[in-house]
C-alpha positions as CSV (number, residue, x, y, z in Angstrom):
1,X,12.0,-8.9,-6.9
2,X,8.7,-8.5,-9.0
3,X,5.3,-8.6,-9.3
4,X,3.3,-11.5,-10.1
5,X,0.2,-10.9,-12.9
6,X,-1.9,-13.1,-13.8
7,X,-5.1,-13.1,-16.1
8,X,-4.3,-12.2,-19.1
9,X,-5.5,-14.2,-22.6
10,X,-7.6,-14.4,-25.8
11,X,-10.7,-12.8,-25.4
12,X,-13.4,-11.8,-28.2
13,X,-14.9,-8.4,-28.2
14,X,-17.4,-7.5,-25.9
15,X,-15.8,-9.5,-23.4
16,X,-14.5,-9.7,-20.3
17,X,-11.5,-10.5,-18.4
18,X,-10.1,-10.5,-14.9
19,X,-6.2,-9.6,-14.7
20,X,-4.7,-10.2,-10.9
21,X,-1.4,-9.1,-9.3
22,X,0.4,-10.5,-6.7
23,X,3.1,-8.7,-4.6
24,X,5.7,-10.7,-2.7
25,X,5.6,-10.2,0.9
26,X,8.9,-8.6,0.7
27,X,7.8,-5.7,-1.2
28,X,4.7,-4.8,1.4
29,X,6.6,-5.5,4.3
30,X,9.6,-2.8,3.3
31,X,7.8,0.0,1.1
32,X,4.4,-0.1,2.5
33,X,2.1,2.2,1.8
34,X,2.2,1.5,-1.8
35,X,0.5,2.9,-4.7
36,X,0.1,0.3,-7.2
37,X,-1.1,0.8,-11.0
38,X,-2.0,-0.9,-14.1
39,X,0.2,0.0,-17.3
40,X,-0.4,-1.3,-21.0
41,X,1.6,-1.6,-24.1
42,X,2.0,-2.5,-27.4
43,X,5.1,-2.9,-30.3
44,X,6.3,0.0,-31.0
45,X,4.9,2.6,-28.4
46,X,5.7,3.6,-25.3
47,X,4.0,2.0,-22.0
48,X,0.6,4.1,-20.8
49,X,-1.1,4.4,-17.8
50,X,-4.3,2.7,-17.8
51,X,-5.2,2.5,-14.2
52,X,-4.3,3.4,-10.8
53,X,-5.0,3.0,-7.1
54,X,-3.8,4.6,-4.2
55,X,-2.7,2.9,-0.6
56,X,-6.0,5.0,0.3
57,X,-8.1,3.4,-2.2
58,X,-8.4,6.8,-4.2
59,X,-8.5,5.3,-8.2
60,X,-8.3,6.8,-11.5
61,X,-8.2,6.1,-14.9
62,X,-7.2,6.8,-18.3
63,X,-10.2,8.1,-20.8
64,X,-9.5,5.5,-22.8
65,X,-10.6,2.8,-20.4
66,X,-13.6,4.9,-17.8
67,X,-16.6,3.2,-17.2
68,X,-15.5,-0.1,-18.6
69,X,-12.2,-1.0,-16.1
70,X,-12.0,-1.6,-12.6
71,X,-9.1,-1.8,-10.4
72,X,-9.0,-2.9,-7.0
73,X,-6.6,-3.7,-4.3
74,X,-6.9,-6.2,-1.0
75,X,-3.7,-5.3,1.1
76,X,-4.0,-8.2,3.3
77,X,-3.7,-10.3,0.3
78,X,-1.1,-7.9,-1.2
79,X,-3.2,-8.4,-4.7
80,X,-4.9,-5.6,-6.9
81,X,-7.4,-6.4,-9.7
82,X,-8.3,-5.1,-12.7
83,X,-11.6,-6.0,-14.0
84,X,-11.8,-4.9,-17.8
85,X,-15.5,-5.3,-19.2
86,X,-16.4,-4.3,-23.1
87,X,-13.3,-5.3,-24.4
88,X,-12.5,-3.9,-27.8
89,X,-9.5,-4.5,-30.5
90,X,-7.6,-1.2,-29.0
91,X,-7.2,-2.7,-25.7
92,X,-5.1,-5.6,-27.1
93,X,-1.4,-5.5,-25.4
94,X,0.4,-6.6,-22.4
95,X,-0.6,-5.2,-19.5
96,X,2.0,-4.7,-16.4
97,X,1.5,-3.9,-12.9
98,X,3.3,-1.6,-11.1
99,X,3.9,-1.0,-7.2
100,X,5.7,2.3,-6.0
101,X,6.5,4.3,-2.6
102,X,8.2,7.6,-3.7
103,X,10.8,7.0,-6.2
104,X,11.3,3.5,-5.7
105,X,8.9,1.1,-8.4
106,X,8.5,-2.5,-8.8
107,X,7.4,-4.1,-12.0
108,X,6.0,-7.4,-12.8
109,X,6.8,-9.1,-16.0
110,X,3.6,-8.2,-18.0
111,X,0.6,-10.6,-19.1
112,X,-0.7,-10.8,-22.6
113,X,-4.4,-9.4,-23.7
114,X,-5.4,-10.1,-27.0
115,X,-9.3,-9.3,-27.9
116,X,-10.5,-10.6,-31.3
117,X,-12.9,-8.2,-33.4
């Protein structure tokens, strides 16, 4: 069972994109409450937290990516957001979503961000 994202393309710096995650209504229904996240990576180097959002709605963010990403959630559509504004060549990679209760995580299959300088 995984995630669903959505959002992801070619975007030129400065820009603006809109990445969306879906979680199957088996997932909610079993593990809920969930705390659900936003990871990034590129060749070569490890997968790193770039956003994250408590069942609660409590957020937080990497350094790398405050003021200029929001993330989001709507549990009665089982869908967070991440709203990345000011785009810039070191945001470039696939971005994943990630759902967890405890020890127990749920991945989706990653969409691709590529922002042209």
């Amino acid at each position: 069972v995984q995630l669903v994202e959505s959002g992801g393309g070619l975007v030129q710096a400065g820009g603006s994109l809109r990445l969306s995650c879906v979680a199957p209504r088996t997932i909610f229904s079993v593990y809920s409450p969930l705390d659900m996240a936003w990871y990034r990576q590129t060749p070569g180097k490890q997968r790193d937290l770039v956003a994250t959002i408590t069942s609660d709605g409590i957020t937080n963010y990497a350094d790398s990516v405050k003021g200029r990403f929001t993330i989001s959630r709507n549990n009665s559509r089982k869908t967070i957001w991440l709203q990345m504004n000011s785009l810039n060549s070191d945001d470039t990679a696939v971005y994943y979503c990630n759902a967890k209760q405890g020890l127990t995580a749920f991945w989706g299959q990653g969409t691709q961000v590529t922002v042209s300088s």
